[in-house]
FIDOTI-687893 format. One line per 5 residues: number of its first residue (from 0); their letters; for each residue y, z, x of N, C-alpha, C. Coordinates in pm, whole numbers. Atoms other than C-alpha are relative to their C-alpha. Example, Ala and Ser with C-alpha at 12.3 -4.5 7.8 and 13.67 -1.06 7.14 Angstrom:
BEGIN
0> AS> -119:0:89:-450:780:1230:120:0:90; -119:-6:-82:-106:714:1367:109:73:-77
//
This chain:
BEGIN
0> XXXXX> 145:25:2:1568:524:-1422:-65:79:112; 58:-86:-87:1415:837:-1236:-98:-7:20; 141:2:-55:1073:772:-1042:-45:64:29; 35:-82:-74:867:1007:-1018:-150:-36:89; 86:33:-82:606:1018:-766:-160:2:-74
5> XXXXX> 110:1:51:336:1072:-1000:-17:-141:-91; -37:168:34:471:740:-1176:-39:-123:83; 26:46:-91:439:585:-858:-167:-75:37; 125:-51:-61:117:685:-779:-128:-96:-103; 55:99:79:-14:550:-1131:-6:-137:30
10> XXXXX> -35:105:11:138:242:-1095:-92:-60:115; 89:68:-98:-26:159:-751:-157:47:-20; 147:4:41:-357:296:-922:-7:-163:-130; 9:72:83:-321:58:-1186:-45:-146:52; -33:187:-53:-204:-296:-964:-171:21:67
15> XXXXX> 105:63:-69:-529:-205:-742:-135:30:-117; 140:26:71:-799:-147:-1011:34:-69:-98; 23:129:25:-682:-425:-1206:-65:-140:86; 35:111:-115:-725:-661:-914:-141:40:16; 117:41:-64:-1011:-524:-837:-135:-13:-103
20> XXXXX> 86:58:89:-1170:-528:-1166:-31:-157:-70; 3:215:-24:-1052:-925:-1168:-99:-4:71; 72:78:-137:-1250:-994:-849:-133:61:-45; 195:-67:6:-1555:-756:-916:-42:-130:-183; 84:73:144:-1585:-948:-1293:36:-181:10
25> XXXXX> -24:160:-18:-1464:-1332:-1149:-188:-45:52; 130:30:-41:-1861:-1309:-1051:-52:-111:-107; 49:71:90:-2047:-1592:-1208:-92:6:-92; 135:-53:65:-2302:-1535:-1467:-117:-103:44; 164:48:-86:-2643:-1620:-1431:-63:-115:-64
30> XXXXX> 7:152:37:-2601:-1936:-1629:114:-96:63; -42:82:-119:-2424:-2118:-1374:-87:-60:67; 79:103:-30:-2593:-2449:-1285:44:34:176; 13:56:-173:-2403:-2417:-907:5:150:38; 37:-94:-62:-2534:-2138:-727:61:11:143
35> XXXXX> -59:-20:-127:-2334:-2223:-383:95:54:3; -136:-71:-70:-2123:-2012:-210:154:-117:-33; -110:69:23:-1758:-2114:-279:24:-81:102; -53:41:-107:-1706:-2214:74:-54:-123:-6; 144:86:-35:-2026:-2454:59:91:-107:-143
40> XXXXX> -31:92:145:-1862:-2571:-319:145:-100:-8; -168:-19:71:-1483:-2606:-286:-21:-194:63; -22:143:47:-1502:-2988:-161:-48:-85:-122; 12:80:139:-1673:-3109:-459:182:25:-119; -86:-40:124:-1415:-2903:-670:152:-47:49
45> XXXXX> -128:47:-26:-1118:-3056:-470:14:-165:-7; -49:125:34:-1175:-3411:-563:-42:-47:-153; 39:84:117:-1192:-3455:-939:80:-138:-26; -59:163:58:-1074:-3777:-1137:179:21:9; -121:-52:37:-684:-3747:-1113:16:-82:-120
50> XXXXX> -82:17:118:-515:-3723:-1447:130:-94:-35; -165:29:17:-208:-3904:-1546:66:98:-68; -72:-101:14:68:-3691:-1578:1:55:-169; -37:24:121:112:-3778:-1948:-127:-10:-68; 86:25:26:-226:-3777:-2031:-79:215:-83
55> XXXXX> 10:-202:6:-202:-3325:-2060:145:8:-80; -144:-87:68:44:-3157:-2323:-11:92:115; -25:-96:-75:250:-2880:-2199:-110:85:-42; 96:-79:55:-12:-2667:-2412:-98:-4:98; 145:23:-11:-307:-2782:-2263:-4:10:175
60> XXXXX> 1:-25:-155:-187:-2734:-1869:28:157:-17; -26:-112:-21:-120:-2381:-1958:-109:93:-23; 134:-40:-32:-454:-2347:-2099:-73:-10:95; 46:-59:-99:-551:-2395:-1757:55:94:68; -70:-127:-112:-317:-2179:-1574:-54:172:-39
65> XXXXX> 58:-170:63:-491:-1881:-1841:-140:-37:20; 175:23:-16:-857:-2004:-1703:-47:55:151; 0:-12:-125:-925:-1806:-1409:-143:-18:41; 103:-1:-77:-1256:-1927:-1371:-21:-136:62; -30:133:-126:-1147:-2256:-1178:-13:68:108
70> XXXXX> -53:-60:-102:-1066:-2027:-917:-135:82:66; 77:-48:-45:-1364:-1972:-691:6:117:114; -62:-57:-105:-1171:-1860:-386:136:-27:61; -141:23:-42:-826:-1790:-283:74:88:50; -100:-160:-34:-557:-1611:-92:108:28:-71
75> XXXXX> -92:-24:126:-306:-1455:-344:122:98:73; -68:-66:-10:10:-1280:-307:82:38:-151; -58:24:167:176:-1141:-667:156:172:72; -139:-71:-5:538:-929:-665:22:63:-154; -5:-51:147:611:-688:-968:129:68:30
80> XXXXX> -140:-127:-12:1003:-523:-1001:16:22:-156; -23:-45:127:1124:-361:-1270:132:88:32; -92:-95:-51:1500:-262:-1242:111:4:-135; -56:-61:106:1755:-75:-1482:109:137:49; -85:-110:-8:2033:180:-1451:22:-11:165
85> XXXXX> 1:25:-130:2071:41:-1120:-121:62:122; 137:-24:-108:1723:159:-961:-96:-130:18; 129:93:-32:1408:-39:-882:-97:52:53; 123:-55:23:1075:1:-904:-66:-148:73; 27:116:-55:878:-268:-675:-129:15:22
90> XXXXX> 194:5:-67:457:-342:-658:-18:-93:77; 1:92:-65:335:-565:-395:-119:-2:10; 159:-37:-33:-2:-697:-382:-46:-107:90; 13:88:-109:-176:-929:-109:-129:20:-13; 133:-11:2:-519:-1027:-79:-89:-115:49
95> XXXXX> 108:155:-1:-816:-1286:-49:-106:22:-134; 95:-28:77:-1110:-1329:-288:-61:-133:8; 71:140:-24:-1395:-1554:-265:-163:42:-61; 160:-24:20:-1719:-1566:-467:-99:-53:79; 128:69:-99:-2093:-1611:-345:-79:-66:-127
100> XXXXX> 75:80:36:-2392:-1755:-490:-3:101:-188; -5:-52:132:-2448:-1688:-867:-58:132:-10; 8:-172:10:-2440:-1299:-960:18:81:93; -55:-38:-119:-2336:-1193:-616:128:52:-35; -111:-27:22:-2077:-948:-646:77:-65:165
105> XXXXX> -89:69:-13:-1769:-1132:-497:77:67:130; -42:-99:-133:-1601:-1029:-162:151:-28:-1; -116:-14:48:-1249:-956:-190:68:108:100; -62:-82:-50:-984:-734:-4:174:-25:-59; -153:1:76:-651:-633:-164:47:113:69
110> XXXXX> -99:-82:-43:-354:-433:-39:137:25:-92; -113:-2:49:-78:-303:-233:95:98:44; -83:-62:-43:195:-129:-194:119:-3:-98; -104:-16:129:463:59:-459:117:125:84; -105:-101:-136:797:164:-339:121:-28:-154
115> XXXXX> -101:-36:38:1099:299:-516:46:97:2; -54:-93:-20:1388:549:-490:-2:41:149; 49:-18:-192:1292:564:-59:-161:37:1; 146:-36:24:921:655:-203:-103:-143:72; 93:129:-27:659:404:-57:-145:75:2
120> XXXXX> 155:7:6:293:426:-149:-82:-104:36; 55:100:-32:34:199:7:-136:38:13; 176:-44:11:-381:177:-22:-45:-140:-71; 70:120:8:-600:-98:-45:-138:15:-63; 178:-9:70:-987:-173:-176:-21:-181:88
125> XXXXX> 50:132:-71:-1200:-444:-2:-178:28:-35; 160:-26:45:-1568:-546:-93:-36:-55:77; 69:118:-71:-1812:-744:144:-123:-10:-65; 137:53:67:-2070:-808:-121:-48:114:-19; 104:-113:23:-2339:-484:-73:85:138:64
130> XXXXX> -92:-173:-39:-2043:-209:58:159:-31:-41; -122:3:48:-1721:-143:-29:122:85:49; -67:-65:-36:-1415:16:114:144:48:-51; -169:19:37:-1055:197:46:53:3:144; 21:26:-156:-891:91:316:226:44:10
135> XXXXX> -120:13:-48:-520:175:420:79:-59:167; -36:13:-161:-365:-24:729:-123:-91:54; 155:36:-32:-664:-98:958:-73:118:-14; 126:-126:40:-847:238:878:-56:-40:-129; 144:2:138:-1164:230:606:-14:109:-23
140> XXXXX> 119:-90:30:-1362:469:409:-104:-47:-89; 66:63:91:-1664:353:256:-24:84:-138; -10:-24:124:-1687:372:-83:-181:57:16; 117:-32:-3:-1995:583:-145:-123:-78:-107; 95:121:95:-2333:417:-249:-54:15:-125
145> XXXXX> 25:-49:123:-2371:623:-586:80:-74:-104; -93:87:43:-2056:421:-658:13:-127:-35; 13:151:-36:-2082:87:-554:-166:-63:-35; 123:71:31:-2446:40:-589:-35:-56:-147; -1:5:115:-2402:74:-938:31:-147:-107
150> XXXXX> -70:142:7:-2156:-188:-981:-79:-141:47; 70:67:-52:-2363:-421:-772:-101:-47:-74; 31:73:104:-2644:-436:-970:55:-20:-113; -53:41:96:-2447:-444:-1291:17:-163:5; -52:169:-52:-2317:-789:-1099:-139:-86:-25
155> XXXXX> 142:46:-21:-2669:-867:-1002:-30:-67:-155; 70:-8:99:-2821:-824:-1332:45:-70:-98; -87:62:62:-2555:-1036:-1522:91:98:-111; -68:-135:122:-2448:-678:-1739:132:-32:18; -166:9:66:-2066:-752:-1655:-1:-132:25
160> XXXXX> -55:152:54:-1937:-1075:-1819:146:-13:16; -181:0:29:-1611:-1170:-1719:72:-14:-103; -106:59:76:-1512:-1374:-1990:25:111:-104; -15:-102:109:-1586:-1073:-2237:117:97:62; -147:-72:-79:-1368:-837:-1961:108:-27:-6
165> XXXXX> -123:21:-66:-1067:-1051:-1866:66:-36:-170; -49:5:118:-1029:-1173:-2245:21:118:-87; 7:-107:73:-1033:-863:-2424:-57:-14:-160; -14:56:198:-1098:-1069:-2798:107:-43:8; -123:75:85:-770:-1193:-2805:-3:-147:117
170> XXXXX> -43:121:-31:-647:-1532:-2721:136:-21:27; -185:4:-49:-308:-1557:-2469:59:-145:-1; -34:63:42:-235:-1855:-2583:77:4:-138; -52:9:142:-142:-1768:-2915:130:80:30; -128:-81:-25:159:-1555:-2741:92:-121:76
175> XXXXX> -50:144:-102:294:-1913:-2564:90:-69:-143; -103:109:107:596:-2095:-2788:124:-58:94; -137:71:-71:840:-2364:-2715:-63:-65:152; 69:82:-121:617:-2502:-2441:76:-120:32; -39:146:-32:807:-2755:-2234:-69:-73:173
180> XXXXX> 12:5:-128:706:-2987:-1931:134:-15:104; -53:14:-111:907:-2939:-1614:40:-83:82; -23:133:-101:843:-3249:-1394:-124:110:89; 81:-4:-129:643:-3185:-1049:42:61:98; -38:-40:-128:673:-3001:-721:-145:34:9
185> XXXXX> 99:-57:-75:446:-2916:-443:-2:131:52; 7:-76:-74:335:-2604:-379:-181:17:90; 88:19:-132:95:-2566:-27:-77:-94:-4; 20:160:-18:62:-2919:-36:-57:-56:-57; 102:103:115:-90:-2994:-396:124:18:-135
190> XXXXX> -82:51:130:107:-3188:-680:-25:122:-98; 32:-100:112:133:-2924:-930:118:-72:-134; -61:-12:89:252:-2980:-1281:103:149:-18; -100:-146:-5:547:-2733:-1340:39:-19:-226; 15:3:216:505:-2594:-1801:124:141:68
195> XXXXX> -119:-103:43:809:-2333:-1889:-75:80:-138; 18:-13:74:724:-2139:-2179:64:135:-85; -58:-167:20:864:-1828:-2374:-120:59:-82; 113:-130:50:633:-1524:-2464:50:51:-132; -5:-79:142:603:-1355:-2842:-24:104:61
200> XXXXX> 19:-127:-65:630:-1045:-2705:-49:87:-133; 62:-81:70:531:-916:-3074:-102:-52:-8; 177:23:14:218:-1088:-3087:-111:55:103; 119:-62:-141:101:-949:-2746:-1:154:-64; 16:-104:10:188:-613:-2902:-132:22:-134
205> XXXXX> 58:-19:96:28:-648:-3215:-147:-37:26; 156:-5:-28:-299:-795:-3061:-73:120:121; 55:-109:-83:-301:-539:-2805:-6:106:-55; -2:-126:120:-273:-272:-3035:-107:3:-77; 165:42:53:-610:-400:-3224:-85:69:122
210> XXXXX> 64:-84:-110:-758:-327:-2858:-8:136:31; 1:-173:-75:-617:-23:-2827:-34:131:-100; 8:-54:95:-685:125:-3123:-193:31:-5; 147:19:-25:-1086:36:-3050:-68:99:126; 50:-95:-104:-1034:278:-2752:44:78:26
215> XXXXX> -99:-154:57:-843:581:-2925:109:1:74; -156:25:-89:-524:459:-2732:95:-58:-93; -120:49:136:-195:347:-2894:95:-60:86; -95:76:-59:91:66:-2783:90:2:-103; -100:18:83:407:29:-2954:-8:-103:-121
220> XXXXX> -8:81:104:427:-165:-3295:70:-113:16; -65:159:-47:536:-543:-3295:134:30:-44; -123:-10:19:841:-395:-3479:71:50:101; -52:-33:-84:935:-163:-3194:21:-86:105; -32:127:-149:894:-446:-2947:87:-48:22
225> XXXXX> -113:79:44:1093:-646:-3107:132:38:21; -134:-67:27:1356:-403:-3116:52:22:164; -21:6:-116:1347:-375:-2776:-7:-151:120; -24:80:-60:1265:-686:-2599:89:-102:-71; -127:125:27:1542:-950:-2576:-13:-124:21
230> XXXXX> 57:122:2:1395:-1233:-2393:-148:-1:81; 131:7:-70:1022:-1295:-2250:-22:-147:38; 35:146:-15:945:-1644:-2052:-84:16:109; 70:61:-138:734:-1768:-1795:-32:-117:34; 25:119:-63:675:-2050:-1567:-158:-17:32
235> XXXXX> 178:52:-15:292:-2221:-1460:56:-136:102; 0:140:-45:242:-2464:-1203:-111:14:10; 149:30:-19:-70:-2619:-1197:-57:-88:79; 72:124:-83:-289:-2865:-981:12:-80:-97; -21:141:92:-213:-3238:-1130:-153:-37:52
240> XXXXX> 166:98:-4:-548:-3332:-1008:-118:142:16; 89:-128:57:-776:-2989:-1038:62:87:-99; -25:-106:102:-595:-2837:-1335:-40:152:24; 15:-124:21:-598:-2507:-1155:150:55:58; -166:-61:-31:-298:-2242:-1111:34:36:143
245> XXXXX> -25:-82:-116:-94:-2197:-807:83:62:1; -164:-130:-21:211:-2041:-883:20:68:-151; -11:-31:132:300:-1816:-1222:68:108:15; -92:-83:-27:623:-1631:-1291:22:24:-146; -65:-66:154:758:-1414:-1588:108:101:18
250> XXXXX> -61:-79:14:1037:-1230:-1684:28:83:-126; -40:-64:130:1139:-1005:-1949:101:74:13; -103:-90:-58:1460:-848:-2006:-23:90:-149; 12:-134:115:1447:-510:-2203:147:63:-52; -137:-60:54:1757:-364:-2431:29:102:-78
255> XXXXX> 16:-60:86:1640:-92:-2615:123:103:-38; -124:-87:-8:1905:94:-2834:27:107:51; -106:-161:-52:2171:314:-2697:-37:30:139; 17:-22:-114:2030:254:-2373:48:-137:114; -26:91:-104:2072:52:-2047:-79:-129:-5
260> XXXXX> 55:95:-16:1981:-276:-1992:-125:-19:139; 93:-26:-110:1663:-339:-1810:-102:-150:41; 36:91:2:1436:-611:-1683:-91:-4:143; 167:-1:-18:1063:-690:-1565:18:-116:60; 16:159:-70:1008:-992:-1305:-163:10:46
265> XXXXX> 75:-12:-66:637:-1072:-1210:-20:-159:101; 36:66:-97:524:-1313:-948:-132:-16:85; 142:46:-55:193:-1482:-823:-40:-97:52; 32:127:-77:105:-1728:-568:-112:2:53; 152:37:-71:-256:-1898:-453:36:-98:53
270> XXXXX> -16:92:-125:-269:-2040:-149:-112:7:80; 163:48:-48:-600:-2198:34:-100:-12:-128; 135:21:96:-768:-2235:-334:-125:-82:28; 92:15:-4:-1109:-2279:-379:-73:-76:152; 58:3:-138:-1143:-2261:42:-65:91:26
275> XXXXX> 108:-150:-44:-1331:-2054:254:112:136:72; -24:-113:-48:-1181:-1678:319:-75:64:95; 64:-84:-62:-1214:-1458:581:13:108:-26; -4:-94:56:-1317:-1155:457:-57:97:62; 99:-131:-117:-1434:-812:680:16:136:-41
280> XXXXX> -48:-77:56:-1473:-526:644:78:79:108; -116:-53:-74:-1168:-248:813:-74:33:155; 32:5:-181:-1190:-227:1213:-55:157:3; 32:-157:-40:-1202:148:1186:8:35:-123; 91:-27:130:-1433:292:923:-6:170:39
285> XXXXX> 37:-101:-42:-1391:660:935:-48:91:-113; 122:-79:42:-1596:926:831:120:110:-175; 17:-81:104:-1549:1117:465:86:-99:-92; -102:76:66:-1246:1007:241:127:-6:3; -119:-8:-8:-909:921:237:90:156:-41
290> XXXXX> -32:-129:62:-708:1260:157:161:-22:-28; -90:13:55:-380:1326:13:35:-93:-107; -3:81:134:-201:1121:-232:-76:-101:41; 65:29:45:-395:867:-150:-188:2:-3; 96:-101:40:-722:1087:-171:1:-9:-196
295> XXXXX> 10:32:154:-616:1085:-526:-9:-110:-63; 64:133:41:-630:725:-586:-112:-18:6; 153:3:-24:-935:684:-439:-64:65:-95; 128:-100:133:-1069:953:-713:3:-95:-104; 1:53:127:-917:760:-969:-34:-189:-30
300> XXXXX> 86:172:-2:-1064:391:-816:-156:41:-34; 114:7:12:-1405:561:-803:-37:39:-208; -10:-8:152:-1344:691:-1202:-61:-146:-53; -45:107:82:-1257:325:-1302:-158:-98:21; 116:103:-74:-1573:159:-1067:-104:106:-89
305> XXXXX> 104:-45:56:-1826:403:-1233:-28:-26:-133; 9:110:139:-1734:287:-1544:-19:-166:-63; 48:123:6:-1768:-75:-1466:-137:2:74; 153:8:-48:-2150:-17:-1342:-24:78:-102; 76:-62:46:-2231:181:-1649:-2:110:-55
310> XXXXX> 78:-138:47:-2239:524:-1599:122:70:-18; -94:-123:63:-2053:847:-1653:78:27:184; -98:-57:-120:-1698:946:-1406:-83:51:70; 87:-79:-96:-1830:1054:-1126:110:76:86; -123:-20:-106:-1610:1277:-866:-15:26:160
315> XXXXX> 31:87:-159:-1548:1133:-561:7:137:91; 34:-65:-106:-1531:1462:-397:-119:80:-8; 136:-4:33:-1868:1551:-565:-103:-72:182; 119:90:-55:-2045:1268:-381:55:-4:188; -21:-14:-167:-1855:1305:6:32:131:49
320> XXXXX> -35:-155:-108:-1861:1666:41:-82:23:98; 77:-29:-118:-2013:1824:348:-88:89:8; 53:-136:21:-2153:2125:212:-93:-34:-63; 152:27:-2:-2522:2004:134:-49:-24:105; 60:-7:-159:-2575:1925:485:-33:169:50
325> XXXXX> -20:-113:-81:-2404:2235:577:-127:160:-63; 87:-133:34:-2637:2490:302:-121:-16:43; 142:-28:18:-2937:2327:386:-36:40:168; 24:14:-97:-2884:2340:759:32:186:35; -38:-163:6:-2793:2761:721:-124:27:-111
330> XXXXX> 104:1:57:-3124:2792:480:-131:-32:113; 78:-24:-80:-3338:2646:757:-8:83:141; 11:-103:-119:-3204:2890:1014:27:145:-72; 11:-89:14:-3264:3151:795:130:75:-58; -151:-123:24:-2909:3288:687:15:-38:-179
335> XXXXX> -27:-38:172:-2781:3391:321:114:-139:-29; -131:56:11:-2554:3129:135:24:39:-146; -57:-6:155:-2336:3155:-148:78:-130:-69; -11:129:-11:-2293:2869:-313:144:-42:-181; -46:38:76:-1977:2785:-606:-10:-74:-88
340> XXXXX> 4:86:93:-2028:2559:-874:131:8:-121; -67:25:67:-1699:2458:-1043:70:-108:-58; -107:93:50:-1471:2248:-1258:143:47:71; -110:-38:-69:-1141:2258:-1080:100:94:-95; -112:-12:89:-937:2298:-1409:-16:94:-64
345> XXXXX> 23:-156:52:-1092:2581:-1522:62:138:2; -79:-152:-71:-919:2916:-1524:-117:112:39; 100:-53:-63:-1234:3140:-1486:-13:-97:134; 37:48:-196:-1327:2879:-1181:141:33:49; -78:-52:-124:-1030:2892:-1011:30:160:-19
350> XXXXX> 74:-180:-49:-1059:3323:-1046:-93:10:72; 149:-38:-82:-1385:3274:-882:26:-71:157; -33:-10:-153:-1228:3085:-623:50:99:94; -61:-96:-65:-1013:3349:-553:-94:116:48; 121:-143:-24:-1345:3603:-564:-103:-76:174
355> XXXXX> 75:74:-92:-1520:3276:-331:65:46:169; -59:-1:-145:-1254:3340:-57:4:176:30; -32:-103:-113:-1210:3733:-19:-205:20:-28; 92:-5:-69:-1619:3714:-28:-33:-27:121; 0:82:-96:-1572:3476:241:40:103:135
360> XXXXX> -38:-130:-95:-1403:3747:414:-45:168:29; 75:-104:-10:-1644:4047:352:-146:-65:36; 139:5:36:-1953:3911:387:-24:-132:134; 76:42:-130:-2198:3734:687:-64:-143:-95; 34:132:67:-2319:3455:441:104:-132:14
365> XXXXX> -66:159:5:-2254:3117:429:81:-40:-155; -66:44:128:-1988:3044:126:58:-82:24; -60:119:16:-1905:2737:-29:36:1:-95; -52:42:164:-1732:2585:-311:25:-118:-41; 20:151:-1:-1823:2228:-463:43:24:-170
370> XXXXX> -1:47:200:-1716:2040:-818:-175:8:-28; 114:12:102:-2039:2091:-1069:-44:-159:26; 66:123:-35:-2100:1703:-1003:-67:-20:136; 85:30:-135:-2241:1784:-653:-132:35:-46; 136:-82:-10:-2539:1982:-770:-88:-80:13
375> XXXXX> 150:113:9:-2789:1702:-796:-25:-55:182; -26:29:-123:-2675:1664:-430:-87:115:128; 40:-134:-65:-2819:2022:-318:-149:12:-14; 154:32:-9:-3183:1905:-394:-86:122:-59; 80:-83:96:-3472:2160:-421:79:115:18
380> XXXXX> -29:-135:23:-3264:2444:-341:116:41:-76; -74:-11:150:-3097:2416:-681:-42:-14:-82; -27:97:98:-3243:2190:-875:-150:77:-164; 77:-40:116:-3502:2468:-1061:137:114:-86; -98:-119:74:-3168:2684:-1195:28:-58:-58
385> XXXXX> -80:19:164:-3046:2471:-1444:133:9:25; -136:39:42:-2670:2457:-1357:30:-95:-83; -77:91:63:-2527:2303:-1620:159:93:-43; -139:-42:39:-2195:2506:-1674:98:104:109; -149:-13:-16:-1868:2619:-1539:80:135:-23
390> XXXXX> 52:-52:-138:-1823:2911:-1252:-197:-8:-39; 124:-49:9:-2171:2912:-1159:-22:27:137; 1:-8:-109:-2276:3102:-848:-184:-15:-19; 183:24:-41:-2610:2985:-684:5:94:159; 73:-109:-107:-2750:3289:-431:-71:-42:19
395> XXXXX> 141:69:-84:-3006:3150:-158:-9:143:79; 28:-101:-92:-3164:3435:60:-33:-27:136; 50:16:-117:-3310:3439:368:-110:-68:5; 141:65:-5:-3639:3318:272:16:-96:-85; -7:93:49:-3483:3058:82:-1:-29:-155
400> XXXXX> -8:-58:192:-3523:3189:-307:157:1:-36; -106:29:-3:-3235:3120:-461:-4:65:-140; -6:-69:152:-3076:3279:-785:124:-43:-47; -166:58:81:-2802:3166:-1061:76:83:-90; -109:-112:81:-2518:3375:-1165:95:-66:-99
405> XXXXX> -86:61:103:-2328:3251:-1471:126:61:-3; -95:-46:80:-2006:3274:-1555:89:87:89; -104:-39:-55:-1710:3466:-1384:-37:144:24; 60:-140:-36:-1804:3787:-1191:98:37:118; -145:-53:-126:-1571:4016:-943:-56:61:110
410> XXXXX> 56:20:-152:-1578:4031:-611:-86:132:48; 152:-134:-50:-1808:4380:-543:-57:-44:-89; 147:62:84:-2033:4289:-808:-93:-105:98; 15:49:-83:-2058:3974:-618:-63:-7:161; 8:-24:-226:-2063:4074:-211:-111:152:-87
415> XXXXX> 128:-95:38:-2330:4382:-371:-142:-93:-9; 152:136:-26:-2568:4079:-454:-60:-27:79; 17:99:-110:-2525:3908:-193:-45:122:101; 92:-65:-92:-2628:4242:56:-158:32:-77; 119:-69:71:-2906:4339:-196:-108:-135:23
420> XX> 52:91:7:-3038:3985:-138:-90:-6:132; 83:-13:-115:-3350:3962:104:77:-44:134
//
């Protein structure tokens, strides 16, 4: 079972923009009678009527353990392995989360961390309501406000609905058979009912496959599942007197033919429910964005967040580059710039990079080179050319006139412009 680092890399994109699309959509809608902060709420919600034990099927305690909107505020820890051919693959996630007053996006901080083969990846996300950070360690970067603001009002405005989010249309109950009760244990010092249950692992395929099919994606057929999984179960403990979840474990062991035996463990514990969190944001907030691999997460958290506020991918090195400060501050002292406009993936753009850098090296102008999603960023001394496509060079002069070159051009053509230019 060979890991590769780009495997990796997914995987700890995945654990943190799930989590954090939980916490951003656990917001309450705007028909919610209690408008208090969780902190202000959680004693009412810690003394209901207690139940008799026998008074709840196993069914009907598991339909709470799949209700995560008991859960106002809590600190969580969840464990994910996955091992086979003698490797292992391990996610780790850690966190708090605690809503505010009704439609208030939700303040939250998560940390994960994915390690296998001697590989370890680690990167976090944390919200405090009106900013947002990726945070590794104690270092921050704020999430930019083109990003986050978005999301925010979405929250505000009641546009994301959890229950429509976290449910997808299907009903995870209908994947639950053989439900038995357990008996009782305490975990962090509340009676919990303890349900067992085993998973239809073809019914999760076959209803997820409806989903995925609605969003030109494809999952394996309930027959292939089948053919592959061997056993699927999980455990639930629940509050005996708030019917909410504190502990929830699953396994699955995988056998698919002619291959090795393999097998999936997850793990999730809440501890301090529906108390008050302390939630902050990172001690040291530094300036631009995270870089390297996880530079690339971060692109692909701000992807996932632009799409839960609404609008169209945005790219995160679009919105924190430096080079709109830098053209407009070489424009008011008068000097020439040359300015790139590309898609990275392009083969003409990257040729023009190569033309961007030995200009860079003939020529007294100011050259830059930004993704096509900055331009709206470069204000008036762009915004009458019309970039809309992919190389595009924008020429500014001395007196500030600026001109747009389309399309892939070689380097004297180029550096000729650029002297012929006032």
């Amino acid at each position: 079972m060979a890991i590769s680092r780009p495997f990796l890399l997914a995987l700890l994109g995945a654990v943190l923009l799930g989590a954090t699309f939980f916490a951003v959509q656990g917001a309450r809608d705007n028909t919610s009678d209690d408008a208090a902060p969780a902190a202000q709420s959680a004693p009412a919600q810690q003394a209901p009527a207690k139940q008799a034990e026998s008074a709840q099927s196993p069914e009907q305690v598991l339909q709470a353990a799949l209700n995560p909107s008991q859960i106002d505020s809590t600190a969580f820890d969840a464990e994910f392995t996955a091992t086979g051919g003698g490797d292992q693959v391990r996610a780790e996630v850690s966190g708090q989360f605690q809503t505010g007053a009704a439609n208030d996006v939700p303040e939250f901080a998560i940390d994960a961390q994915v390690s296998a083969e001697g590989q370890r990846f680690e990167g976090g996300f944390a919200s405090v309501g009106d900013k947002a950070y990726f945070t590794q360690g104690d270092n921050g970067w704020e999430v930019p406000e083109q990003v986050w603001t978005p999301v925010v009002q979405a929250v505000q405005s009641g546009n994301v609905q959890p229950q429509d989010q976290l449910t997808l249309g299907v009903d995870p109950m209908k994947w639950v058979k053989d439900a038995k009760a357990d008996g009782t244990d305490t975990i962090d010092g509340v009676e919990t009912n303890h349900v067992s249950a085993s998973i239809d692992a073809g019914l999760i395929a076959k209803d997820l496959a409806g989903v995925a099919r609605q969003n030109g994606a494809a999952v394996p057929s309930a027959r292939e599942v089948g053919r592959i999984v061997r056993t699927a179960e999980f455990d639930a403990w629940v509050g005996s007197d708030d019917n909410v979840l504190r502990r929830l474990t699953a396994s699955v062991v995988l056998a698919p033919p002619g291959e090795q035996r393999a097998e999936m463990t997850f793990e999730v514990n809440l501890t301090g429910v529906n108390e008050p969190q302390e939630i902050e944001a990172p001690s040291n907030v530094r300036a631009g964005m995270p870089d390297g691999t996880f530079g690339v997460l971060a692109q692909g958290l701000v992807t996932g967040l632009t799409g839960a506020g609404g609008g169209d991918p945005v790219s995160l090195a679009a919105l924190t580059s430096p080079n709109p400060q830098r053209a407009a501050r070489a424009v008011r002292d008068g000097n020439k710039v040359v300015i790139l406009f590309e898609n990275p993936r392009g083969l003409d753009d990257r040729a023009m990079g190569r033309v961007m850098r030995e200009l860079d090296r003939r020529s007294q102008a100011l050259v830059l080179t930004d993704h096509v999603d900055a331009v709206d960023r470069y204000g008036k001394m762009v915004e009458d050319l019309g970039v809309n496509q992919t190389p595009s060079v924008v020429l500014i002069d001395r007196r500030g006139e600026a001109r747009l070159i389309e399309g892939y051009v070689d380097t004297d053509t180029l550096a000729q412009a650029v002297a012929d230019a006032r």
